[in-house]
N, CA and C atoms as an extended XYZ file, in Angstrom:
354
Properties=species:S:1:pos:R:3:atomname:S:1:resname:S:1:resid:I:1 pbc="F F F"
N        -3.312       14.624      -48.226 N   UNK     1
C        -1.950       14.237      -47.860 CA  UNK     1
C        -1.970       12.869      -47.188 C   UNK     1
N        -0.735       12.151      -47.551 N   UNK     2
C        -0.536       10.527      -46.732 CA  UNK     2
C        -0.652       10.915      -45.533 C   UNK     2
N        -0.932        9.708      -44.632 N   UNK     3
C        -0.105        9.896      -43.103 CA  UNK     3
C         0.994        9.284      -43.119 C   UNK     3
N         1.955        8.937      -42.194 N   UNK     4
C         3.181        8.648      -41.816 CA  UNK     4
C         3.163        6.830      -42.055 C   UNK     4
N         1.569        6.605      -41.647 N   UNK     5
C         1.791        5.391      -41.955 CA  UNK     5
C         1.306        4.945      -43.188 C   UNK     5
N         0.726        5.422      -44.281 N   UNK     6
C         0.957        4.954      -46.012 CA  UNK     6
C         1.970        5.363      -46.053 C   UNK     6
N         2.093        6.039      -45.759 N   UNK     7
C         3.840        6.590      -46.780 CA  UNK     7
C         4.661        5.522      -47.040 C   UNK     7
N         4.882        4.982      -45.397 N   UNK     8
C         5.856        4.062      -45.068 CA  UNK     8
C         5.314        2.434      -45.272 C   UNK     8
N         3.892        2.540      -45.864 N   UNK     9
C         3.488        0.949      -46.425 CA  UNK     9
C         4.652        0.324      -47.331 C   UNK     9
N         4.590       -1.005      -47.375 N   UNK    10
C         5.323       -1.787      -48.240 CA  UNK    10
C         4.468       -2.047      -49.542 C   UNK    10
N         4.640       -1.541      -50.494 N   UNK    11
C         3.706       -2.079      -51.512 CA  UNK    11
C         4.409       -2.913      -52.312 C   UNK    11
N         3.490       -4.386      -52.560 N   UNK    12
C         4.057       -6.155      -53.311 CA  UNK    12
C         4.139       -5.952      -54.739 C   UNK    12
N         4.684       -5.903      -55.606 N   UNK    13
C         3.980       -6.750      -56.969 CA  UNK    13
C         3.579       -8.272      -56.771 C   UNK    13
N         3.106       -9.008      -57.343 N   UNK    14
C         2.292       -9.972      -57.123 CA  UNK    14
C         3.564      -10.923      -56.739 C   UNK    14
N         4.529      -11.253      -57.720 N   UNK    15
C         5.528      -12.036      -57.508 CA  UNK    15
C         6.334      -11.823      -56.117 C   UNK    15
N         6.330      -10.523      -55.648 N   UNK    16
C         6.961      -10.152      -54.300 CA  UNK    16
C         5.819      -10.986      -52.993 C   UNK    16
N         5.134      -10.797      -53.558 N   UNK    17
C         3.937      -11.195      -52.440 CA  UNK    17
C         4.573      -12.783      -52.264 C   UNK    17
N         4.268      -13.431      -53.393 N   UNK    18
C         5.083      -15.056      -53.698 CA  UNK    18
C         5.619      -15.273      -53.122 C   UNK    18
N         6.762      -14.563      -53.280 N   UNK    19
C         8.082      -14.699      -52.591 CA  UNK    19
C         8.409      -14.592      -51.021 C   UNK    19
N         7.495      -13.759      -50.733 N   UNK    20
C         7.447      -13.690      -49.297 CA  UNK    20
C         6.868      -14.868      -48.908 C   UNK    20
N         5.563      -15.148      -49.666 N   UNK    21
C         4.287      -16.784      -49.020 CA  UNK    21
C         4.641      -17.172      -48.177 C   UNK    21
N         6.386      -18.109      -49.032 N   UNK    22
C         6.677      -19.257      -47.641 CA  UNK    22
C         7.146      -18.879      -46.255 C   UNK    22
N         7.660      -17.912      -45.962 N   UNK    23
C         7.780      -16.856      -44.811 CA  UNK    23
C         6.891      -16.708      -43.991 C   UNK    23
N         5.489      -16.264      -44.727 N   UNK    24
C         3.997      -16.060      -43.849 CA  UNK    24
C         3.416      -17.816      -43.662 C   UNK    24
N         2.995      -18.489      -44.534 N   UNK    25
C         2.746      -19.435      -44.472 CA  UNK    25
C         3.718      -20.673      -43.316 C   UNK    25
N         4.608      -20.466      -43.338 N   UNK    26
C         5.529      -21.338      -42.224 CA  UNK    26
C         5.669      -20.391      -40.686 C   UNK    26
N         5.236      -18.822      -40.783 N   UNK    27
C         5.328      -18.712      -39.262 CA  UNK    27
C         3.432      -19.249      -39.105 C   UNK    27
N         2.765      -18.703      -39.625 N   UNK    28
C         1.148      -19.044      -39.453 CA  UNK    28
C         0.660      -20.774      -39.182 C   UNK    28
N         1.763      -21.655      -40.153 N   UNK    29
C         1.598      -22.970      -39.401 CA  UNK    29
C         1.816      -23.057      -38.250 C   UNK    29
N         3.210      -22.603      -37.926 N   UNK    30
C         3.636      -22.836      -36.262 CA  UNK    30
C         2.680      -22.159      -35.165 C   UNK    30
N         1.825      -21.177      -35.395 N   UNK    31
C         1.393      -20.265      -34.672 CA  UNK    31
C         0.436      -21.291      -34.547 C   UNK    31
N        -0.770      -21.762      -35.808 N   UNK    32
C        -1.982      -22.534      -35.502 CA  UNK    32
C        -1.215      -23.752      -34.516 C   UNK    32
N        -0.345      -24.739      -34.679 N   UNK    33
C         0.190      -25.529      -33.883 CA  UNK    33
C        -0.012      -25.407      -32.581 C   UNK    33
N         0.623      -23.944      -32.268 N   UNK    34
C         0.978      -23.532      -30.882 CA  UNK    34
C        -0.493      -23.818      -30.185 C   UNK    34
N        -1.370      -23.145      -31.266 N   UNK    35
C        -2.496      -22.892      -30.591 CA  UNK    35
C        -3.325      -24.740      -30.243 C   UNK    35
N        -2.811      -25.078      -31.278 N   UNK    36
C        -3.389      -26.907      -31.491 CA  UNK    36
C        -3.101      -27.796      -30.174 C   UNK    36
N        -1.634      -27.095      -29.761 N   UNK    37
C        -0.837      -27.969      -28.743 CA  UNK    37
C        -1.596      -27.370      -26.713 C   UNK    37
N        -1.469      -26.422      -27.279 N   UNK    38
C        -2.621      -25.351      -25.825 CA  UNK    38
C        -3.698      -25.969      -26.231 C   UNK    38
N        -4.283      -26.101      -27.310 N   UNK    39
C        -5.958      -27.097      -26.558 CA  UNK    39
C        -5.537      -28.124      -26.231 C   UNK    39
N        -4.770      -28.934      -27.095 N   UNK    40
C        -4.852      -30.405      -26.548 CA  UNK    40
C        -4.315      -30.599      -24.957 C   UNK    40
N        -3.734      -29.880      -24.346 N   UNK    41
C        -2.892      -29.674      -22.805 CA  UNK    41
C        -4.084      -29.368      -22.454 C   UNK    41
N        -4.632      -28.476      -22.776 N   UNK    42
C        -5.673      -27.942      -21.805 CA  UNK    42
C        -6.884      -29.264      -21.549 C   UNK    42
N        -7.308      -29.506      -22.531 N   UNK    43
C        -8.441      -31.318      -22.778 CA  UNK    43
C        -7.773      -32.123      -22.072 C   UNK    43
N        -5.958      -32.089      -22.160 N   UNK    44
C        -5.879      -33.663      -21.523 CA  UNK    44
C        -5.785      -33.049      -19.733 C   UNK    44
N        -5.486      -32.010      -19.321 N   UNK    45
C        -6.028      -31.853      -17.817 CA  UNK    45
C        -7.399      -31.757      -17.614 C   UNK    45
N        -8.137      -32.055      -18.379 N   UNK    46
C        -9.750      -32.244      -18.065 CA  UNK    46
C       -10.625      -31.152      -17.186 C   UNK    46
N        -9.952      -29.939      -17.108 N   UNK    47
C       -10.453      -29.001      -16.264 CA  UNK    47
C       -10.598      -27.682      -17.170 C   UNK    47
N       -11.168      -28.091      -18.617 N   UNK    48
C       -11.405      -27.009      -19.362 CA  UNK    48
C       -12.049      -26.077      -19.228 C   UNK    48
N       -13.001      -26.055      -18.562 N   UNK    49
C       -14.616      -24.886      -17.904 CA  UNK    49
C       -13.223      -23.732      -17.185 C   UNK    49
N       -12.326      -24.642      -16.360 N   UNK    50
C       -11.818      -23.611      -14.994 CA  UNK    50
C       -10.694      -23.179      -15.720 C   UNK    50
N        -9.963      -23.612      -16.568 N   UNK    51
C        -8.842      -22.958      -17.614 CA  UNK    51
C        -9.051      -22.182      -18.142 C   UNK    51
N       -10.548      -21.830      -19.189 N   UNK    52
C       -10.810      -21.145      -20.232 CA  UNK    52
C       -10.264      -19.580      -20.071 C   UNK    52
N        -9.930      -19.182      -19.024 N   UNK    53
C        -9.410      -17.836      -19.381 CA  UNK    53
C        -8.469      -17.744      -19.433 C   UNK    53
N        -7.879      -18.858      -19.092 N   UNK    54
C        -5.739      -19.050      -19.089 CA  UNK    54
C        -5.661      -19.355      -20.703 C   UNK    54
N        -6.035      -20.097      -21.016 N   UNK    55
C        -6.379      -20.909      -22.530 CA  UNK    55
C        -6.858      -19.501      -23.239 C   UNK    55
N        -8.087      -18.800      -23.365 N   UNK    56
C        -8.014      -17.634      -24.052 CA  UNK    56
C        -7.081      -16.766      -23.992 C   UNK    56
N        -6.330      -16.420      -22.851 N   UNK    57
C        -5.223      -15.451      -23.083 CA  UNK    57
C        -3.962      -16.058      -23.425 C   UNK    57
N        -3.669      -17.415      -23.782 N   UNK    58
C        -2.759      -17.700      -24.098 CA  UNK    58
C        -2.721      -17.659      -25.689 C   UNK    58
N        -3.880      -18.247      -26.315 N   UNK    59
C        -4.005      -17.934      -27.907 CA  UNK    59
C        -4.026      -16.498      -28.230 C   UNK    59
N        -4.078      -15.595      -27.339 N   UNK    60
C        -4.328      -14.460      -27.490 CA  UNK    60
C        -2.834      -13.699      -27.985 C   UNK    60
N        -1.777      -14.158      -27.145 N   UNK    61
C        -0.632      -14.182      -26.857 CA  UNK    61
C         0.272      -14.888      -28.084 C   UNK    61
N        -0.291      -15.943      -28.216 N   UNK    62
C         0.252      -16.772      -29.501 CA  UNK    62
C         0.099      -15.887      -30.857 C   UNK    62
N        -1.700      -15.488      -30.879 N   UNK    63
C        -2.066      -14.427      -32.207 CA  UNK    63
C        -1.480      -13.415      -32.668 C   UNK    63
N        -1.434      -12.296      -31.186 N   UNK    64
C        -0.615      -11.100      -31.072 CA  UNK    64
C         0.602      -11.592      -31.640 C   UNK    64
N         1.802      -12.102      -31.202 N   UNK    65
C         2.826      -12.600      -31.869 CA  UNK    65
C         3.408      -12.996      -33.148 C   UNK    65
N         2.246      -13.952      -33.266 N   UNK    66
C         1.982      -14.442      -35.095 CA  UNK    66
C         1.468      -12.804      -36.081 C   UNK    66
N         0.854      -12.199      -35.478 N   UNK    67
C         0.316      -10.243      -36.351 CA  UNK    67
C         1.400       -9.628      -36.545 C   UNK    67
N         2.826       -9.650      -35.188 N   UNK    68
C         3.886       -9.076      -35.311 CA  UNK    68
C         4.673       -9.424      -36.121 C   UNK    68
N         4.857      -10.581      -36.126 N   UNK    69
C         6.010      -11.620      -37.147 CA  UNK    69
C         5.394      -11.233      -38.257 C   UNK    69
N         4.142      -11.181      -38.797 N   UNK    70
C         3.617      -10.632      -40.004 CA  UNK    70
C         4.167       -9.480      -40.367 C   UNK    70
N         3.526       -8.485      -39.573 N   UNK    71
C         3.596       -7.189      -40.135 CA  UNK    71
C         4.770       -7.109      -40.623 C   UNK    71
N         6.016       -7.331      -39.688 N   UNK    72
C         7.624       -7.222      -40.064 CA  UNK    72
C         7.783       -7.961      -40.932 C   UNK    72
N         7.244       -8.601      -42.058 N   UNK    73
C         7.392       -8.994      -43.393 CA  UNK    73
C         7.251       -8.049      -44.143 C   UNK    73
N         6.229       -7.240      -43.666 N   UNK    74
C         5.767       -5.809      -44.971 CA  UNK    74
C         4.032       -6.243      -45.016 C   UNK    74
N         3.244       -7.202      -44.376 N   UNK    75
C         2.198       -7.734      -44.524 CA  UNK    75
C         1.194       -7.366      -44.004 C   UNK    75
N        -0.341       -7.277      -43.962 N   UNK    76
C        -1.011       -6.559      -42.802 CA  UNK    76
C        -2.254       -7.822      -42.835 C   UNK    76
N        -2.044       -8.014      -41.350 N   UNK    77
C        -3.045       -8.591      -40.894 CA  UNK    77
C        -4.256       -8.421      -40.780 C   UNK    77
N        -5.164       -9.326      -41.297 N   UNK    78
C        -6.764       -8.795      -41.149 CA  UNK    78
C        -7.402       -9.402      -40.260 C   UNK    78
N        -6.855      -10.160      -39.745 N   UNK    79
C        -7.794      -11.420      -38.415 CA  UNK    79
C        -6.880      -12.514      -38.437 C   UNK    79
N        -7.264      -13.443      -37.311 N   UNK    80
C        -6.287      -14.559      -37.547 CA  UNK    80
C        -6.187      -15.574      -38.406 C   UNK    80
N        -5.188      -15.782      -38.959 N   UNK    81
C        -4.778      -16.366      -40.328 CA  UNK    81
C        -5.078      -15.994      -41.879 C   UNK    81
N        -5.434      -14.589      -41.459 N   UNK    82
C        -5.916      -13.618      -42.776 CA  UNK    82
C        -5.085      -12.873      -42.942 C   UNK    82
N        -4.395      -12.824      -44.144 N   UNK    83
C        -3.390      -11.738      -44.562 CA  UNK    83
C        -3.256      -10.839      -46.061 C   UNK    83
N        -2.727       -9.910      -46.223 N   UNK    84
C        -3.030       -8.947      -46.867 CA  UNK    84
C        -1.624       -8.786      -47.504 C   UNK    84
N        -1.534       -8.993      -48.555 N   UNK    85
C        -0.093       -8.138      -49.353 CA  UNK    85
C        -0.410       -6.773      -50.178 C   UNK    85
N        -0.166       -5.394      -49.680 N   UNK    86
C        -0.876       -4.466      -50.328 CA  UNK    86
C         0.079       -4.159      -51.882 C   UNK    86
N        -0.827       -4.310      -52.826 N   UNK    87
C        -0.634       -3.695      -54.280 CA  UNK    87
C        -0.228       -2.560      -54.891 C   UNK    87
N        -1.179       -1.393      -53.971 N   UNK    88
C        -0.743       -0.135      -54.297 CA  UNK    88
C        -2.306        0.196      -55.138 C   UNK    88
N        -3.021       -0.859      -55.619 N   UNK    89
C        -4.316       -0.851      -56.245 CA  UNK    89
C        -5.116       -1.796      -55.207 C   UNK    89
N        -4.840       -2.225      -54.396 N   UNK    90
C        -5.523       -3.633      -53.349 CA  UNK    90
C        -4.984       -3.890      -53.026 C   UNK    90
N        -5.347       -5.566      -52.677 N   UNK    91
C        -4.928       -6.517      -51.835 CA  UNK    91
C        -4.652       -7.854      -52.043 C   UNK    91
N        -3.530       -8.464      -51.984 N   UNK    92
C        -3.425       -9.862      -52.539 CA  UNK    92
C        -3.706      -10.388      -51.220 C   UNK    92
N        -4.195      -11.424      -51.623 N   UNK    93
C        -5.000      -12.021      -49.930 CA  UNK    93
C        -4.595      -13.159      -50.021 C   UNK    93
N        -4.895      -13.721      -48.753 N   UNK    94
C        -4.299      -15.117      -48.083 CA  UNK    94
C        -5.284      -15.707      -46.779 C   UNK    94
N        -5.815      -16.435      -46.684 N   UNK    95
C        -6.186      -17.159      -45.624 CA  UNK    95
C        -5.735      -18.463      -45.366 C   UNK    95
N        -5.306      -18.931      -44.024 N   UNK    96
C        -4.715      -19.767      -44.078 CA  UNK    96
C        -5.778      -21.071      -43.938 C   UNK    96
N        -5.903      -22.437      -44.813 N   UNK    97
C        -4.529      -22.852      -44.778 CA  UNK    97
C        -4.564      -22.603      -46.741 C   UNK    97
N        -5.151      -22.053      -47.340 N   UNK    98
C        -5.002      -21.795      -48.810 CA  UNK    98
C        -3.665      -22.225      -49.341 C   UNK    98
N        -3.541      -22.469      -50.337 N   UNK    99
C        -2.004      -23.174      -50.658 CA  UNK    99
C        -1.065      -22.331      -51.685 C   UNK    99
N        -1.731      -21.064      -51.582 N   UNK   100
C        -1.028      -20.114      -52.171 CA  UNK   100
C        -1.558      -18.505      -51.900 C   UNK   100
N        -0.995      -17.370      -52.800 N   UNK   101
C        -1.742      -16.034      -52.523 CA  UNK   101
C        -2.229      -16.325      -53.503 C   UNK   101
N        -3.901      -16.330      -53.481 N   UNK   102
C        -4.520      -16.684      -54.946 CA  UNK   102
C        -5.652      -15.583      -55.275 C   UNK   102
N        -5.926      -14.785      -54.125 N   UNK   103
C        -7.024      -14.015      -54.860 CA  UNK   103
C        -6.629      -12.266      -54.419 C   UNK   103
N        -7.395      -11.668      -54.661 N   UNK   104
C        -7.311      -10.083      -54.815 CA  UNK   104
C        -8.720       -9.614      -54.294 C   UNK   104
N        -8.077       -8.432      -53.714 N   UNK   105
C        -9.384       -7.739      -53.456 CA  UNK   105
C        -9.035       -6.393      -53.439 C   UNK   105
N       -10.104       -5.334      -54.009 N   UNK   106
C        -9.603       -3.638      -53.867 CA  UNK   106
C        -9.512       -3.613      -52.145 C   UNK   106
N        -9.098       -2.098      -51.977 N   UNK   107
C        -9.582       -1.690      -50.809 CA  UNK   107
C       -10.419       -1.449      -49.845 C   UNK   107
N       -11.495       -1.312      -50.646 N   UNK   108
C       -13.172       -1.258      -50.019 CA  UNK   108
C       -14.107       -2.335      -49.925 C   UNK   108
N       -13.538       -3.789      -50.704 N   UNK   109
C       -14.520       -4.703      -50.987 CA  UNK   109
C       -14.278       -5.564      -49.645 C   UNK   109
N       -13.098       -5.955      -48.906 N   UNK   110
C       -12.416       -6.615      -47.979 CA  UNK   110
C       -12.706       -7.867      -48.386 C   UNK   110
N       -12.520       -8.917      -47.532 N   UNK   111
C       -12.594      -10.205      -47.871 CA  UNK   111
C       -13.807      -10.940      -48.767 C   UNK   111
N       -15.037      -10.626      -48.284 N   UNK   112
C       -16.022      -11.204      -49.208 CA  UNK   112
C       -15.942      -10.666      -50.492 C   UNK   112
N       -15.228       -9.652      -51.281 N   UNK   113
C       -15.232       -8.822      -52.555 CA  UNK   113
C       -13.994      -10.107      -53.130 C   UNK   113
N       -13.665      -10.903      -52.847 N   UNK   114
C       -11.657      -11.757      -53.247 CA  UNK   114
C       -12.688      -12.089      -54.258 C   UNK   114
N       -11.324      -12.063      -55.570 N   UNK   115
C       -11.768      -12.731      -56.452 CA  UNK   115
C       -10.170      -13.587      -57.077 C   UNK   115
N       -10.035      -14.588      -57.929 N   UNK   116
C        -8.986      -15.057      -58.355 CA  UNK   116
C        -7.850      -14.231      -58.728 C   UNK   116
N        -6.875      -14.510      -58.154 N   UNK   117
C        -5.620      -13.391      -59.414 CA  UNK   117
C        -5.251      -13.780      -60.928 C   UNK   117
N        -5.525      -14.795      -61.045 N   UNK   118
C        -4.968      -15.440      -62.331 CA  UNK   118
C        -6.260      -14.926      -63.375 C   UNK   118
């Protein structure tokens, strides 16, 4: 039997996945940004050693955020800037900054198993 949470998965056809891209791809830019703009603040106060745990929990904060905005697409996050459009047979995958959803992977192979979709 499912649990509560396949049941309620979103499953893509490939073109749905597409269609969503620019959605995932434009919050995941802003998110890396966020994170671009917190180092560079943090380097230009020159007290990076004594920040580093303000600075880690702030990307932390940024990530968490950027996973949520995902998921509520229908998407599942695999790490940061790794994303997953489920098939119903796999996974259409995405790492950012890739310039499209271009490869596939079953369920069991995870990221090192991607192979092209086309």
């Amino acid at each position: 039997m499912l649990s509560c949470a396949a049941m309620s998965r979103r499953i893509f056809s490939y073109d749905e996945a597409l269609a969503s891209f620019p959605v995932v791809r434009d919050r995941t830019e802003a998110a890396v940004q966020q994170i671009a703009a917190l180092s560079n603040e943090l380097r230009g106060r020159g007290d990076v050693e004594q920040r580093r745990a303000e600075f880690e929990s702030a990307c932390r904060e940024v990530v968490d955020q950027w996973a949520l905005e995902i998921e509520s697409v229908g998407c599942s996050v695999k790490g940061p800037w790794l994303v997953d459009w489920d098939s119903g047979a796999g996974w259409f995958c995405w790492r950012y900054p890739e310039p499209t959803v271009g490869h596939f992977h079953g369920y069991d192979e995870g990221f090192a198993g991607r192979v092209p979709v086309a």
